[in-house]
C-alpha positions in Angstrom: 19.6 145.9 160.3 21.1 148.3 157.7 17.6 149.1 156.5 16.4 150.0 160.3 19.3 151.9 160.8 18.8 154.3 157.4 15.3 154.6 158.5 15.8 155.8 162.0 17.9 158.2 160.3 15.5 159.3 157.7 12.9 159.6 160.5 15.1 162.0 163.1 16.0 163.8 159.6 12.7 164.4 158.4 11.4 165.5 162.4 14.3 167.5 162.7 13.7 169.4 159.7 10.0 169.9 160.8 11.4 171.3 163.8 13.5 173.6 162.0 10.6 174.6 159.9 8.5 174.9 162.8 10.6 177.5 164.6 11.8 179.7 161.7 7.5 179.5 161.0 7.2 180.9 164.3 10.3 183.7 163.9 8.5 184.8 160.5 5.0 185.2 162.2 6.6 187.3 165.5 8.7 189.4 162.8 5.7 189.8 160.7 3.4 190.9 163.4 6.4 193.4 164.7 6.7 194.9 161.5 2.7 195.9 161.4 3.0 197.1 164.9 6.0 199.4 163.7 4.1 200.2 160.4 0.8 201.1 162.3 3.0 203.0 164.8 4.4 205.2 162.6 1.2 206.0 160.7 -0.6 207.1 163.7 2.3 209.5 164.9 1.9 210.9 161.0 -1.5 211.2 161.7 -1.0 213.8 164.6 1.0 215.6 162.6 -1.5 216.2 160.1 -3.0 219.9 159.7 -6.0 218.5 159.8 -5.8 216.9 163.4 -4.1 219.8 164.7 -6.9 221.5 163.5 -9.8 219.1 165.5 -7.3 219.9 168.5 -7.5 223.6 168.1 -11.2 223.0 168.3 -11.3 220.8 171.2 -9.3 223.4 173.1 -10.8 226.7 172.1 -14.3 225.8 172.4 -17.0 224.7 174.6 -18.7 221.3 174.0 -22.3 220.4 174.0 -23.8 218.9 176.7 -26.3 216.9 174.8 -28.0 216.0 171.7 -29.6 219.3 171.2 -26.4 221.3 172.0 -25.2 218.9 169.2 -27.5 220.0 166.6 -27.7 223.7 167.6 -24.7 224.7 166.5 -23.1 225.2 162.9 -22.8 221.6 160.5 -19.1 222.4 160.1 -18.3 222.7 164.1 -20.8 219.3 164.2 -18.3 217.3 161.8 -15.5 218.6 163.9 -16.7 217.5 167.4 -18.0 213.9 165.7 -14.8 213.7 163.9 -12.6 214.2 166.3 -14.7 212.1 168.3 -14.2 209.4 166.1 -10.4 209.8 165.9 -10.0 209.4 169.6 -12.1 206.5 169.7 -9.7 204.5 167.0 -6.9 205.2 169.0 -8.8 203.6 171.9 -9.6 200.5 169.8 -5.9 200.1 168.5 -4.5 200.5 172.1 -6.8 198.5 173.8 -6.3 195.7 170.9 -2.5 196.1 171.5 -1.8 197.2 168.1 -0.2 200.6 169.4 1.1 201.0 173.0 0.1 203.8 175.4 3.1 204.6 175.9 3.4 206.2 172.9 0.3 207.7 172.5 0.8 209.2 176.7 4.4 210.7 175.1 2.0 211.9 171.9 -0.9 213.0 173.2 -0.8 212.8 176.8 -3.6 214.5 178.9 -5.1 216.1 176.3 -6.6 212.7 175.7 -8.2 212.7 179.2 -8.9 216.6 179.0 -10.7 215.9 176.0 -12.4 213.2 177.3 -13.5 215.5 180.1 -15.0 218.1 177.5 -16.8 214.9 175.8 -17.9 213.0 178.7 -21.7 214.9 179.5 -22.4 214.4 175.4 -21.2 210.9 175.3 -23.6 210.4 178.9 -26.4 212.1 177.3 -26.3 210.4 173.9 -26.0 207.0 175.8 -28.9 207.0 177.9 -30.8 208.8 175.2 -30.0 206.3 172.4 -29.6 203.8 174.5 -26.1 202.8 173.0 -23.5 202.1 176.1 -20.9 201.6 174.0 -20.9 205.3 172.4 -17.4 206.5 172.9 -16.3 203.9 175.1 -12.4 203.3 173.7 -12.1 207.1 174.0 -13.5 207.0 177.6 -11.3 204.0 178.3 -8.3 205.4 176.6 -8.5 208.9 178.9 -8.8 206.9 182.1 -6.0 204.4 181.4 -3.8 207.4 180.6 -5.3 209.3 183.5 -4.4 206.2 185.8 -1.0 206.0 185.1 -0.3 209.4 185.5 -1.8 209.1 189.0 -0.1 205.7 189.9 3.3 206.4 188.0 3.9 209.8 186.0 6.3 209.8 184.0 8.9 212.3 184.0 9.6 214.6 181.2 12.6 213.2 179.1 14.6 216.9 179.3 14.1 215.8 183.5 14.9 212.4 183.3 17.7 212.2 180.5 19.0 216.6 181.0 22.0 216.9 178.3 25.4 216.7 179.6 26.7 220.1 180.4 
């Protein structure tokens, strides 16, 4: 009886402990994952800071787009890198939102509707380019990422924090 005893004991011990393990297993992996978010956060708010993004943005804004392919090509290979870079840089952002790795709240409070003016400056090259190639999936976390934003501002804008939170006087 003494042996049956100790090993009900040892056996509610040793699940116990698995338990424990379990759950502090689990509380490593959520911290772990909260900690890339935050590190992947901050290295994308770094990154439109950067001269060089401010830079594509200056572009974006003080020029007309091409409509097409052959808009594309006619003009200069530098202006070329900048439209395909930039581009390119909205379209991550898309991925790592729609992926969850950044929120959109963030990026709406970074970027806001320049992402869906942008877009809108984009869209008839992206069109063209996709029915030419065909490749449907050409720019399609950029487009995604300009509606979403555009939707939420239509369905709930936010207010400006200096509105919503003024200073006490």
């Amino acid at each position: 009886m003494n042996t049956d005893i100790i090993t009900e004991i040892a056996n509610i011990a040793l699940t116990l402990s698995f338990l424990i393990a379990l759950v502090f297993g689990v509380a490593q992996v959520n911290a772990a994952r909260r900690d890339r978010r935050e590190r992947l956060t901050l290295e994308t708010l770094r990154e439109f800071q950067t001269r060089e993004f401010v830079e594509l943005m200056n572009y974006i804004l003080r020029h007309d787009l091409p409509v097409n392919q052959e808009g594309l090509r006619a003009i200069p290979d530098e202006e070329q890198v900048k439209v395909i870079q930039f581009g390119q840089v909205m379209e991550s952002l898309g991925i790592l939102v729609a992926e969850r790795l950044i929120n959109l709240d963030l990026v709406d409070k970074s970027l806001g509707l320049f992402v869906t003016a942008s877009w809108e400056k984009y869209k008839p090259l992206f069109h063209d380019v996709r029915a030419r190639q065909p490749d449907p999936y050409l720019g399609e976390y950029f487009q995604w990422l300009a509606e979403e934003i555009q939707d939420r501002m239509d369905k709930n804008p936010r207010q400006p924090i200096h509105i919503e939170h003024p200073r006490a006087k």
